[in-house]
DSSP file (Angstrom, degrees, kcal/mol; ACC not computed):
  #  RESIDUE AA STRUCTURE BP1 BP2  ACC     N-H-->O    O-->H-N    N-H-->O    O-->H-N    TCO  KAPPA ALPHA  PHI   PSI    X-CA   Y-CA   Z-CA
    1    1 A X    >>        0   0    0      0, 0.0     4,-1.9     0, 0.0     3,-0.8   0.000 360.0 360.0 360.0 -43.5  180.0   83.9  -52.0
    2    2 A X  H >>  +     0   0    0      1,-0.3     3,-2.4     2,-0.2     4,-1.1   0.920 360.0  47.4 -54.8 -95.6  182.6   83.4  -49.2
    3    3 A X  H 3> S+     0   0    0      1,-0.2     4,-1.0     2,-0.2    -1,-0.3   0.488 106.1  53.1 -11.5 -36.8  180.4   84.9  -46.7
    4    4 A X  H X> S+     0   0    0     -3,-0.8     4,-2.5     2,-0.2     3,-1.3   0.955 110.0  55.9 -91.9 -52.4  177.1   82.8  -47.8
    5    5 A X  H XX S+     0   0    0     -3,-2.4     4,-1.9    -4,-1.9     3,-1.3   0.979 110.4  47.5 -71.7 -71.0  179.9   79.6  -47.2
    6    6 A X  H 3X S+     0   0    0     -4,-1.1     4,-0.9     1,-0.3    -1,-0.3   0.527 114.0  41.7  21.1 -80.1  180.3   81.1  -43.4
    7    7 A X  H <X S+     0   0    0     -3,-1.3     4,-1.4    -4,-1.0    -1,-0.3   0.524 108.9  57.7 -93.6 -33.2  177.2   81.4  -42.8
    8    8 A X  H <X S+     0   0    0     -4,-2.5     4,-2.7    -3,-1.3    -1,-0.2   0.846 116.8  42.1 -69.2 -33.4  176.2   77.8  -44.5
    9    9 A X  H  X S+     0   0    0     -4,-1.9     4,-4.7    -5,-0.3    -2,-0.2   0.973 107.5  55.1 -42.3 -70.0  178.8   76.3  -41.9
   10   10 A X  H  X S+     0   0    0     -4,-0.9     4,-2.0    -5,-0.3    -2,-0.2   0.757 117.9  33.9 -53.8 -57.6  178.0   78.0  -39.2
   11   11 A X  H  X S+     0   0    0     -4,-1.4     4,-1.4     2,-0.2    -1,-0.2   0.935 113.2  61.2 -59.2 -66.6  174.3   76.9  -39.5
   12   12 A X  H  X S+     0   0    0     -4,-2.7     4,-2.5     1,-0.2    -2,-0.3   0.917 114.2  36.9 -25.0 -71.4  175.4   73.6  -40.8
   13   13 A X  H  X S+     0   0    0     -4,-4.7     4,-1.7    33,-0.2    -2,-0.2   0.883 108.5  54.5 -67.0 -29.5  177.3   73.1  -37.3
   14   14 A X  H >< S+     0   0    0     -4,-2.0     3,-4.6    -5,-0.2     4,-0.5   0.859 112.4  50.4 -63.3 -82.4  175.3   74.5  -34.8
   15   15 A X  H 3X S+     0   0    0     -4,-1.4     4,-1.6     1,-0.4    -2,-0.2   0.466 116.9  42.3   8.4 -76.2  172.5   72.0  -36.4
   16   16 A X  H 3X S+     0   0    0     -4,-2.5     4,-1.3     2,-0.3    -1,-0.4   0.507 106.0  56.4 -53.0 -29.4  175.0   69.1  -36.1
   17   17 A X  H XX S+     0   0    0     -3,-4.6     3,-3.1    -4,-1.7     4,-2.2   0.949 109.5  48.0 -89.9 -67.9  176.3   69.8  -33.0
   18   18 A X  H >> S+     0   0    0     -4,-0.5     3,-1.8     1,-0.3     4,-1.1   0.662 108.7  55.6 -32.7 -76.9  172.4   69.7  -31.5
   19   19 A X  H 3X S+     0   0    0     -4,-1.6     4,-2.3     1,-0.4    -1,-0.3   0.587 107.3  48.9 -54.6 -33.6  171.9   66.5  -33.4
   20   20 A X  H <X S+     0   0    0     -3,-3.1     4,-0.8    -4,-1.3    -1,-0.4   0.946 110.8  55.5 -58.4 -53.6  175.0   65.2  -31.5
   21   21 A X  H <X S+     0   0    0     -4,-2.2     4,-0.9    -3,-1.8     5,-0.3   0.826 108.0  40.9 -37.9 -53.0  173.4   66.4  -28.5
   22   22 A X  H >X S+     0   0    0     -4,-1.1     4,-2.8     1,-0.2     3,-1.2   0.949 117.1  49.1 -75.2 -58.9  170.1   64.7  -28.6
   23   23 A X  H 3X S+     0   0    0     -4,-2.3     4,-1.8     1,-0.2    -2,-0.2   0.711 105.0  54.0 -75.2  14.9  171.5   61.6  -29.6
   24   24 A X  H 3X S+     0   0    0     -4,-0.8     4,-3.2     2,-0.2    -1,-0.2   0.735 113.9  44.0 -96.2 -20.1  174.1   61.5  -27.2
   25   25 A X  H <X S+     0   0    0     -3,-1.2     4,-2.2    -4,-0.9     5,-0.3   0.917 105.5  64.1 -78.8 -49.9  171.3   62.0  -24.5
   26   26 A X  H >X>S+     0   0    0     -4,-2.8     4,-2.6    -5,-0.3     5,-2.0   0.971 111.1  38.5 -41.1 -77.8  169.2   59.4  -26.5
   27   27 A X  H 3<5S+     0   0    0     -4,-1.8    -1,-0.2     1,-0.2    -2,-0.2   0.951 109.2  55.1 -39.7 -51.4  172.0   56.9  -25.6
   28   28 A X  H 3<5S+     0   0    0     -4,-3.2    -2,-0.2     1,-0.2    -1,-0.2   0.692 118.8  36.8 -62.7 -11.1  172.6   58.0  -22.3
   29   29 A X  H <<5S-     0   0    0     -4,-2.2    -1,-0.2    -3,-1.4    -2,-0.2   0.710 108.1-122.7 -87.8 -40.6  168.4   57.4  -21.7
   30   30 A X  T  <5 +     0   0    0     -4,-2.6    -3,-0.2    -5,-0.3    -4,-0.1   0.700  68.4 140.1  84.7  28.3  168.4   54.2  -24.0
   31   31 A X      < -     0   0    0     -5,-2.0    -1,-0.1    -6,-0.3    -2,-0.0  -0.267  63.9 -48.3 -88.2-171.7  166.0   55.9  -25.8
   32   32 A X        -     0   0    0     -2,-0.1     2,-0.3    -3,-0.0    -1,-0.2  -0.225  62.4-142.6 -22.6 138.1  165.6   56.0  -30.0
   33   33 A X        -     0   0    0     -7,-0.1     2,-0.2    -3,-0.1   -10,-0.1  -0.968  11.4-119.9-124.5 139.2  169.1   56.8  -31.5
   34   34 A X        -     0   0    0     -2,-0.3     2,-0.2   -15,-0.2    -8,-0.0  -0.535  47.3-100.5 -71.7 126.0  169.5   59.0  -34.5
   35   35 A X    >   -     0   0    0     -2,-0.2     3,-0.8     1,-0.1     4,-0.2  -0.493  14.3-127.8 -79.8 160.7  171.1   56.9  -37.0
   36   36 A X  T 3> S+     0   0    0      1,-0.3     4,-3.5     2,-0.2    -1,-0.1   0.498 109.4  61.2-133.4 -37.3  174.6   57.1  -37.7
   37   37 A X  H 3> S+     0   0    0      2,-0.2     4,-1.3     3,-0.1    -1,-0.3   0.952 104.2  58.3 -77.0 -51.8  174.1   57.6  -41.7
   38   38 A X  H X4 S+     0   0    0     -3,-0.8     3,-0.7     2,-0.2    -2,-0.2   0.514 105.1  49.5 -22.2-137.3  172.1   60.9  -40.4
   39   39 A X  H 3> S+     0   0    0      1,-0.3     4,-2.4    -4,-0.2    -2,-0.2   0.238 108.6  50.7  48.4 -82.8  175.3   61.9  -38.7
   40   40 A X  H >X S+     0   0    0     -4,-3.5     3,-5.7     1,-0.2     4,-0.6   0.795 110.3  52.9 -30.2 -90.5  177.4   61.3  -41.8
   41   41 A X  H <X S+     0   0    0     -4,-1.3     4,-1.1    -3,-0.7    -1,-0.2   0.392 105.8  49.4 -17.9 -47.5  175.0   63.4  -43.9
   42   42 A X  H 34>S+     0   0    0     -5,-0.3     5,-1.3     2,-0.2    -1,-0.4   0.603 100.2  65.6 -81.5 -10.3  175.1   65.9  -42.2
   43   43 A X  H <<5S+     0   0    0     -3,-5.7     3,-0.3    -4,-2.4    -2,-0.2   0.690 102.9  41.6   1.6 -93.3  178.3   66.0  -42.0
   44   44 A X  H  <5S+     0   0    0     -4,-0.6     2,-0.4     1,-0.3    -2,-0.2   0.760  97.1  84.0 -76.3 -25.1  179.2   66.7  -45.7
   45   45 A X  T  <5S-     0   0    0     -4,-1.1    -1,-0.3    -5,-0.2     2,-0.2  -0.051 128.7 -90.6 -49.8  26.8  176.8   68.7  -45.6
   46   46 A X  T > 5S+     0   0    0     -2,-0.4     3,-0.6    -3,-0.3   -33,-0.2   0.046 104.2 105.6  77.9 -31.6  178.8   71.4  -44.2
   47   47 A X  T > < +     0   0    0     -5,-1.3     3,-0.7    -2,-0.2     2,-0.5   0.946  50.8 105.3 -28.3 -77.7  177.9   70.2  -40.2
   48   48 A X  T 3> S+     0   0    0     -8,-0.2     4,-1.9     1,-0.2    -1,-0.2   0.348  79.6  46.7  -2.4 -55.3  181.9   68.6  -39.8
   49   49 A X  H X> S+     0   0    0     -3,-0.6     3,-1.6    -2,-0.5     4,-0.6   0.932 114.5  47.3 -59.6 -69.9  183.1   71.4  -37.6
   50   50 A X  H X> S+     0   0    0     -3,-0.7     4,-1.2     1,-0.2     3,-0.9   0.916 117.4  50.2 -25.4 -55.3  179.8   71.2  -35.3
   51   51 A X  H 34 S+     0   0    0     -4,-0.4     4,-0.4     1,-0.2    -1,-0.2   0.888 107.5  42.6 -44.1 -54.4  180.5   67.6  -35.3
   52   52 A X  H << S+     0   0    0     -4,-1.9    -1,-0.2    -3,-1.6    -2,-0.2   0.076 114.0  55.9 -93.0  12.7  183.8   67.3  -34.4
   53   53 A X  H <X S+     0   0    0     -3,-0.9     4,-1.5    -4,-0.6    -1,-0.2   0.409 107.9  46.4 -88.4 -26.4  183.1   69.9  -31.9
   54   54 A X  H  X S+     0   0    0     -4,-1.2     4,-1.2    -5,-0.3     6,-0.8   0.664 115.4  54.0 -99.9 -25.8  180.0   67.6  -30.3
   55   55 A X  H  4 S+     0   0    0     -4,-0.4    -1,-0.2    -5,-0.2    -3,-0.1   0.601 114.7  33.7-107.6  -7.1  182.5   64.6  -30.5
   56   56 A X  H >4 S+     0   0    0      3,-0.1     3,-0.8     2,-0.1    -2,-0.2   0.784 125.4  41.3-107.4 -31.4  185.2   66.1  -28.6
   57   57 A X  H 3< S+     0   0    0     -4,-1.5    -2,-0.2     1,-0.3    -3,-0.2   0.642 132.1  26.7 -81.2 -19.4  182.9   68.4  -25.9
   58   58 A X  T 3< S-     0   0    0     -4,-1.2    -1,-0.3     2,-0.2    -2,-0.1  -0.326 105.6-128.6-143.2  31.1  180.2   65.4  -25.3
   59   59 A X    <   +     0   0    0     -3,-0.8     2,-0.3     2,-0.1    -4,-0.2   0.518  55.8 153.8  28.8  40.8  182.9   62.3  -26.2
   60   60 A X        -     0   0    0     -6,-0.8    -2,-0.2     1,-0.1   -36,-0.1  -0.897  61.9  -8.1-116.3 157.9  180.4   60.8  -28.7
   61   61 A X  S    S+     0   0    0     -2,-0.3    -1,-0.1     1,-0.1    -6,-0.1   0.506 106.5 114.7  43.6  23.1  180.9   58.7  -31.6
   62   62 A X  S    S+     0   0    0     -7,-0.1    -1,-0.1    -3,-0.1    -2,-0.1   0.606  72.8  40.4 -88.4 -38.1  184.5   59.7  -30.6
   63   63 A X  S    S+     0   0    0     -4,-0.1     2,-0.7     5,-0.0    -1,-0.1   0.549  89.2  93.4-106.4 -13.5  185.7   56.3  -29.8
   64   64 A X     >  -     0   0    0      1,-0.1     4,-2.9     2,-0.0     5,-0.1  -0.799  59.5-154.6 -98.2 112.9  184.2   53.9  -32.4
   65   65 A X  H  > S+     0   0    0     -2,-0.7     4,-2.0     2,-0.2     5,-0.2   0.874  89.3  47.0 -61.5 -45.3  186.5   53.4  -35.3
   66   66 A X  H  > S+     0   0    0      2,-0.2     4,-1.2     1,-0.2     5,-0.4   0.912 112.8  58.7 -73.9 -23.8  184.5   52.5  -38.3
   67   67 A X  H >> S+     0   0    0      2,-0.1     4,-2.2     3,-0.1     3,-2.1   0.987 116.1  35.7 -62.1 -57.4  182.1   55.8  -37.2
   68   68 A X  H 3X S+     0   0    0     -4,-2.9     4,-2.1     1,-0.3     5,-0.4   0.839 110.4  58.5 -78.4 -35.5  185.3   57.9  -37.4
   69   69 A X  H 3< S+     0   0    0     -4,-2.0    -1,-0.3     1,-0.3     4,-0.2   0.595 115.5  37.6 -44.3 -44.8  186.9   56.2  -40.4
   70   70 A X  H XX S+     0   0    0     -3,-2.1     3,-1.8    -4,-1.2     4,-1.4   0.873 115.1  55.2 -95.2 -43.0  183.5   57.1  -42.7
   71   71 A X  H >< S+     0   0    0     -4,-2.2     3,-2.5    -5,-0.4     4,-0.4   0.947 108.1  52.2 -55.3 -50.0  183.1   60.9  -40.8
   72   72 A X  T 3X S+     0   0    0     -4,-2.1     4,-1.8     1,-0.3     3,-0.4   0.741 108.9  50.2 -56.5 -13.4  187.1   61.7  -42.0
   73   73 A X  H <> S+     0   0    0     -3,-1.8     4,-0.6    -5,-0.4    -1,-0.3   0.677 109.7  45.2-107.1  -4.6  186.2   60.8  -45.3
   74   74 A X  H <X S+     0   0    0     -3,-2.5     4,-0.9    -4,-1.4    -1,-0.3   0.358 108.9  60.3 -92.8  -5.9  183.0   63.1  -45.4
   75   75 A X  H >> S+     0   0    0     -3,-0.4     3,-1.4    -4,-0.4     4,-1.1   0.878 113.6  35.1 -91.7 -75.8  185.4   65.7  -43.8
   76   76 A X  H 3X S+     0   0    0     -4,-1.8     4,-0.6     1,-0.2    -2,-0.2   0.527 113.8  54.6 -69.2  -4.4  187.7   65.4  -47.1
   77   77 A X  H 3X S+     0   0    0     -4,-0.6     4,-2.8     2,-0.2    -1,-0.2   0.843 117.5  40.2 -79.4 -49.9  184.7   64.8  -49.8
   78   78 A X  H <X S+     0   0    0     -3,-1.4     4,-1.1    -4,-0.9    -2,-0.2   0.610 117.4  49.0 -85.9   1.6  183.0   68.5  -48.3
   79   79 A X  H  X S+     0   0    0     -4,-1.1     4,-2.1     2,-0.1    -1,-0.2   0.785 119.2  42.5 -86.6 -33.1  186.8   70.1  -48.1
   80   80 A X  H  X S+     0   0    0     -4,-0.6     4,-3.5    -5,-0.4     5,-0.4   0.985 109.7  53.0 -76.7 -60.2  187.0   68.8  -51.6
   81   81 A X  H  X S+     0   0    0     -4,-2.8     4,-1.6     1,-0.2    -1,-0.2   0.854 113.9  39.6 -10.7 -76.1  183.8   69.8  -52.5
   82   82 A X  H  X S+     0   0    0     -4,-1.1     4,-3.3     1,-0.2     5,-0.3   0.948 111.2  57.7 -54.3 -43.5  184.3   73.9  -51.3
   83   83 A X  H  X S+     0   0    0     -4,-2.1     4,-1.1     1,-0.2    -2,-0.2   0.918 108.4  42.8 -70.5 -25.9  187.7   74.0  -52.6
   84   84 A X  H  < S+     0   0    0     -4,-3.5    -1,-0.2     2,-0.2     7,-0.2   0.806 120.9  50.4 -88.2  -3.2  186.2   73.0  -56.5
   85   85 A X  H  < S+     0   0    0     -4,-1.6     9,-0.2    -5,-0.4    -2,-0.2   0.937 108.9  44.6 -61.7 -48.9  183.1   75.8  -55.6
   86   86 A X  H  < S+     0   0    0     -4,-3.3    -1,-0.2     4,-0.2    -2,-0.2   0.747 104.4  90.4 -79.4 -22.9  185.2   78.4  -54.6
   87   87 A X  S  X S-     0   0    0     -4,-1.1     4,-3.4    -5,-0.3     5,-0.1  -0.003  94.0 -97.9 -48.0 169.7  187.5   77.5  -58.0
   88   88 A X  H  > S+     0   0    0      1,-0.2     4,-1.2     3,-0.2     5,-0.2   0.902 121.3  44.9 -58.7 -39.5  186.8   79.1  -61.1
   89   89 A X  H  > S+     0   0    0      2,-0.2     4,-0.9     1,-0.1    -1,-0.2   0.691 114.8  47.9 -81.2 -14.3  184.9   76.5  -62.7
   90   90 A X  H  > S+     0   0    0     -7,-0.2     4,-1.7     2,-0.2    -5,-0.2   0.963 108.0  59.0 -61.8 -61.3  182.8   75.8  -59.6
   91   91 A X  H  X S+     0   0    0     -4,-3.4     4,-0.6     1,-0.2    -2,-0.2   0.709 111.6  40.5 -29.7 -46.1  182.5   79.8  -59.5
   92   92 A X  H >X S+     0   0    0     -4,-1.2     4,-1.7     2,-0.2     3,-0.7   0.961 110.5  54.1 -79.6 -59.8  180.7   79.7  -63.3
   93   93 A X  H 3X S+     0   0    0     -4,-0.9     4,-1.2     1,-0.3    -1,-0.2   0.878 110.7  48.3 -48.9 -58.6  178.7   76.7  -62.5
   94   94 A X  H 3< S+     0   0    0     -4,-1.7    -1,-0.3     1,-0.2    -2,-0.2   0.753 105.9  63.0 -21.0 -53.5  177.3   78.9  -59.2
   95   95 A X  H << S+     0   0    0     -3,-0.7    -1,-0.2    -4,-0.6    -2,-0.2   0.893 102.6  44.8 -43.2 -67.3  176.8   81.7  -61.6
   96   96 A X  H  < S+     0   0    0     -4,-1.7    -1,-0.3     2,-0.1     2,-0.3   0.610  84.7  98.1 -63.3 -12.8  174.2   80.0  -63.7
   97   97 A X     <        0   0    0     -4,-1.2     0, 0.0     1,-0.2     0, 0.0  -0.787 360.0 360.0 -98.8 132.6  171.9   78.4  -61.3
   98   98 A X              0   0    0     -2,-0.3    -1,-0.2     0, 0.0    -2,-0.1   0.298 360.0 360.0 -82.2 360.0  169.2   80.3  -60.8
């Protein structure tokens, strides 16, 4: 199970970090911008590390307060999240689902 969470990170961020990528080029063109609730989402979704990796190596969405203000609180909702998966009663609930 540990492993599978890794690997869902790991995926999760590389993902995330491209999606920072494009849209940060997307600004820098003035093209279409990937919206910001995207971002989030992906985010909680396991993406955070990728994220906060895209925001410190490419200085997006870095500087805008109410963006980081909502991203820290999807970093502790998916911290909260793993820590009740990896519990016991997360563990059973895992079990059953097909």
């Amino acid at each position: 199970m540990r492993s599978l969470c890794l690997y869902l990170y790991i995926s999760a961020s590389v993902i995330t970090f491209l999606v920072y990528l494009v849209d940060k080029s997307a600004a820098r063109n003035r093209r279409w911008r990937i919206p910001e609730r995207t971002l989030h989402v992906l985010g909680v979704a396991g993406g955070w590390p990728g994220a906060l990796i895209a925001q410190r190596m490419l200085r997006h969405k870095s500087s805008k307060r109410s963006f980081q203000l909502i991203f820290w609180i999807t970093v502790v909702v998916n911290c909260c999240g793993l820590a009740w998966l990896l519990s016991p009663s997360g563990s059973k609930l895992l079990h059953i689902l097909p």
